[in-house]
C-alpha positions, 0 to 999 in steps of 0.5 A: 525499498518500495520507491521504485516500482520493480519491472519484471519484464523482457529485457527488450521491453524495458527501454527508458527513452523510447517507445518500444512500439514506435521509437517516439522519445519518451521523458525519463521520469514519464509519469504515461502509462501509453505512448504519447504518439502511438499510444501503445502500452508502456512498461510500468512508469517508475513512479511510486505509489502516489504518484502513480494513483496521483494523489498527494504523498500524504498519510491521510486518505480519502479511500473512496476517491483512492479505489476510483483511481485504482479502477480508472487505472485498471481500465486502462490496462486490464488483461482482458483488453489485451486478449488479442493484442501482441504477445508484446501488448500482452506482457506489459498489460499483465505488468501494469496491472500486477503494479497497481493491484501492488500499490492499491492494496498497500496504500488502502491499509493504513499500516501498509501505507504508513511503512511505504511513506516512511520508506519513500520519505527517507524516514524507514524503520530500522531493525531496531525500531521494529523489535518486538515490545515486550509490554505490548506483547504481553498485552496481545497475549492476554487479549487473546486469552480474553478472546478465547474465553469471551462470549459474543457480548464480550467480543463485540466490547472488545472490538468496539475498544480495539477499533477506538485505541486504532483510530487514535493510533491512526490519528497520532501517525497523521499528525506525526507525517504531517510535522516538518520534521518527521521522528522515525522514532516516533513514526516506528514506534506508532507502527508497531503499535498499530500493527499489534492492534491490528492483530487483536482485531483480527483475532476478535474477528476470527471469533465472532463468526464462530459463535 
């Protein structure tokens, strides 16, 4: 599950109440990536994704506004700041820098991003829902035997129709997260089509470049 953000720290370091630094109370569910009073770097807050990029828990992005979060947080905790800091400092900059590359390349991708809100919703796909669906691969498999025979003309027809079915696709999550009552079923079923779509315009884009 992706809720939580994992901790792959020293044991001495993963202290939940209080600073490691200076022993200054920390709240449980703090939300700092610093010590309020000594400001010192802390373990990664276990918070998810969104909340640590403070943005709304919602499908729909705005993805500018999403990398100027993933910078300004970068800023804060980036290795090179740390060179000479203590071996401590050093550790924890590492953790929460890896933490926010982790939940910037999740929450940019649309199909990343709707499996992880799903999974902190409490709306996860189970085995069954993400068994493959035969009649969309088939479909995938008659592309790719499209795409290998299609000259650039072709490709780009082919690209441009691909990239209209995953926009609709990516419209029809955003309605579905946003219903009060979410359809797991639904939402699964609209994931695996997108990724199947993805994998198309993968494929065309693999080509393009080649001819």
């Amino acid at each position: 599950a992706h809720s939580k953000i994992p901790r792959e720290i020293p044991e001495e370091l993963q202290i939940d109440s209080k600073c490691w630094s200076c022993d200054h109370f920390l709240e449980p569910e703090r939300e700092q990536l610093f010590c309020g009073s000594c400001d010192v770097i802390q373990p990664p807050p276990e918070l998810n994704y969104f909340d640590l990029f403070e943005i709304p828990r919602t499908f729909k992005q705005d993805l500018k506004y999403l990398e100027k979060r993933y910078q300004k947080l970068q800023r804060k905790v980036h290795p090179d700041l740390y060179a000479r800091k203590s071996p401590e400092e050093r550790t924890l900059s590492n953790e929460n820098a890896s933490v926010i590359n982790d939940a910037y390349n999740i929450l940019k991708h649309p199909l990343t991003r709707a499996k992880y809100l799903m999974d902190i919703l409490g709306v996860g796909m189970d085995d069954e829902q993400t068994e493959t669906d035969p009649m969309m691969l088939m479909e995938v498999m008659e592309a790719r035997e499209e795409i290998e025979e299609a000259d650039e003309e072709r490709l780009r027809s082919m690209q441009e129709e691909y990239n209209g079915r995953s926009d609709q696709l990516l419209e029809q999550l955003d309605k579905e997260f946003s219903q009060e009552s979410m359809n797991a079923e639904n939402l699964a079923a609209l994931c695996n089509r997108l990724s199947y779509m993805d994998k198309i315009l993968k494929e065309i884009h693999a080509r393009l470049p080649s001819l």
